[in-house]
Structure formats: C-alpha cells, structure tokens
N, C-alpha and C positions, 0 to 999 in steps of 0.2 A: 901671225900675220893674217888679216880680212883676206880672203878668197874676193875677186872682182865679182858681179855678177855677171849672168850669161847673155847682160844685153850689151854690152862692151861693142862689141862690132854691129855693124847696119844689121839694122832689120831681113834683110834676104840673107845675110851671111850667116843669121845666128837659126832661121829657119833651116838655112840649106844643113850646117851643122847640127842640128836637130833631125833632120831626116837622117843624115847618113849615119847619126848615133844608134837611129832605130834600127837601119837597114843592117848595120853591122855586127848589134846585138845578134837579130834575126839570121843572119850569117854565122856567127860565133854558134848557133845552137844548132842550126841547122847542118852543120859541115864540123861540129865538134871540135871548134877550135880554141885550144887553150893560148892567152895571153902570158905572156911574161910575168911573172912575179916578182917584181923589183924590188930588192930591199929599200926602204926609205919612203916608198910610195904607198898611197891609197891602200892597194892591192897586199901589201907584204904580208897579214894576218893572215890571209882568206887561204884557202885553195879552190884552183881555179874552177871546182863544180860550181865553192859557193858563190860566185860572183852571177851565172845569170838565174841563181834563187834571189838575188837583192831585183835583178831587174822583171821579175814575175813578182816576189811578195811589195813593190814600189808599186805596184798597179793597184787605184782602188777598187780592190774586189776581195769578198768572203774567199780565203784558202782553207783546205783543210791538206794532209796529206797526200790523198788520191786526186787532188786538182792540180798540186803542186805538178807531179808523177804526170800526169794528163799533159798538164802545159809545158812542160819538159821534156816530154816522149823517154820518160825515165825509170826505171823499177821502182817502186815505190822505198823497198832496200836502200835503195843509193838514197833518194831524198831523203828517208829517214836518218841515215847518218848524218848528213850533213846538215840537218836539223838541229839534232842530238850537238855534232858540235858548234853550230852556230847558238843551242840555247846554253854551253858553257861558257861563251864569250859575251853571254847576256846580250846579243845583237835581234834574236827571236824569244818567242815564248809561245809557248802551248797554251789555248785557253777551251776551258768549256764550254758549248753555247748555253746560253739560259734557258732558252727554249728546249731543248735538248743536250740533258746527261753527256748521252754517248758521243755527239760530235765535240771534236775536238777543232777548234780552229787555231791556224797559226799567222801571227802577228808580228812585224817588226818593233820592236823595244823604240822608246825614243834616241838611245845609242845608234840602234842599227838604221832607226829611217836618217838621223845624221850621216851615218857613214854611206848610205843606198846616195844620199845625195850628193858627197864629196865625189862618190864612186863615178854617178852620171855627169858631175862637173867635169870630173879629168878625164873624163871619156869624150865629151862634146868638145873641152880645151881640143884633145888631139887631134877629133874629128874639123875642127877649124882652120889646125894647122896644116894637117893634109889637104883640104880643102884649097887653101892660101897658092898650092902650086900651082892652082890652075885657073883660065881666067873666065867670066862669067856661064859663056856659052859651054864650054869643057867642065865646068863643076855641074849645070843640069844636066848634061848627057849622061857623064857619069854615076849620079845621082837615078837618072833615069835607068843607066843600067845594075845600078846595083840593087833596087828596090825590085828588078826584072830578074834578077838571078836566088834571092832573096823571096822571089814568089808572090811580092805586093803587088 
C-alpha cells in the first residue's frame, strides 16, 4: 500500500506536525526517552538507540563516528555497536574518505535512508494526530512550549 504524502493536511498542520516531530526528536534524546517498539510497525527491527542514529545520519551532513557520539552526547562504544548492528541489517555502511585513508565516514545504505523515511513519516503521522486534539491557538502554544522545554 502507497504511504500518503505529508502534505495530506493544510499547510500550517503539516508545518505545525513538522515542528513538533523535531521538538520531540530533540526531547526523546535529550530526556532519554525510549519509544515503544511495536511489533508490525516501522520501529519493530530497530532498538530503540537506533532510531535517533536514523534521525542524526537523515541530516545532510559528513558523519564519522566521534560526530555521531558528539551529536548524541553518547560514548563512542555505544554508537559503535549500534553501527556495527545497523551495518548487519545493511541499513548503514562504513566508507573511506578518498581524501583520507583513515577516516572513516558512515552512511545510510539506500535501505536504510528508505526506512529513516518511513521512520519520520510515522513519526509526523502521529505527531498530527496529537496535534488534531487541539485547536489552532492551543497547537502554537503548545508547540511553543515544547520547542521551550526542548531548548529551541
């Protein structure tokens, strides 16, 4: 089944659902909070470290390990496992830079930038659906406080 795209609802709904996907990311790392792992859903592969390594390696930018670890506030240890098994699920990959041997840069596979995207669809889906409780003026405030708690 086609997945809808994410311009389905108005224009402000799919911004406002777009901001609180970020705000919430940035809360889930900052407050270490682990998601559900639903069997049947997006998520049921992953564990839940790997899920905000899709939403750091989904940003365009050079990663290598120690940026990974940087942008995660994480032992480099931890990231490397979860590397390690995200490049058994072929969802990453290690590459060499050309420029330089020794660095090592790491890559979402076209598998895994698929799945980074199914990831952030069903993340903004929900973040919409939460959203839907509430009405215009009560989704900014909200919005406003969670980007406030969240440190934007």
């Amino acid at each position: 089944m086609k997945k809808e795209p994410l311009t389905q609802g108005s224009a402000a709904e799919d911004r406002q659902a777009l901001v609180l996907h970020e705000c919430i990311s940035i809360l889930m790392r900052k407050f270490r909070i682990e998601p559900g792992l639903l069997a049947g859903s997006v998520y049921a592969d992953l564990h839940a470290n790997d899920l905000v390594l899709f939403e750091v390696l989904a940003a365009p930018e050079v990663w290598s390990v120690r940026r990974i670890a940087q942008a995660l506030a994480a032992p480099i240890s931890t990231v490397s496992s979860a590397l390690d098994r995200l490049e058994r699920q072929r969802l990453v990959e290690r590459r060499r830079a050309p420029d330089d041997r020794r660095v090592v840069r790491i890559e979402l596979t076209a598998r895994g930038q698929r799945l980074a995207v199914r990831l952030r669809d069903a993340h903004v889906d929900n973040c919409r659906s939460m959203l839907a409780r509430l009405n215009v003026g009560e989704r900014e405030e909200f919005l406003r406080l969670a980007a406030q708690i969240a440190g934007e």
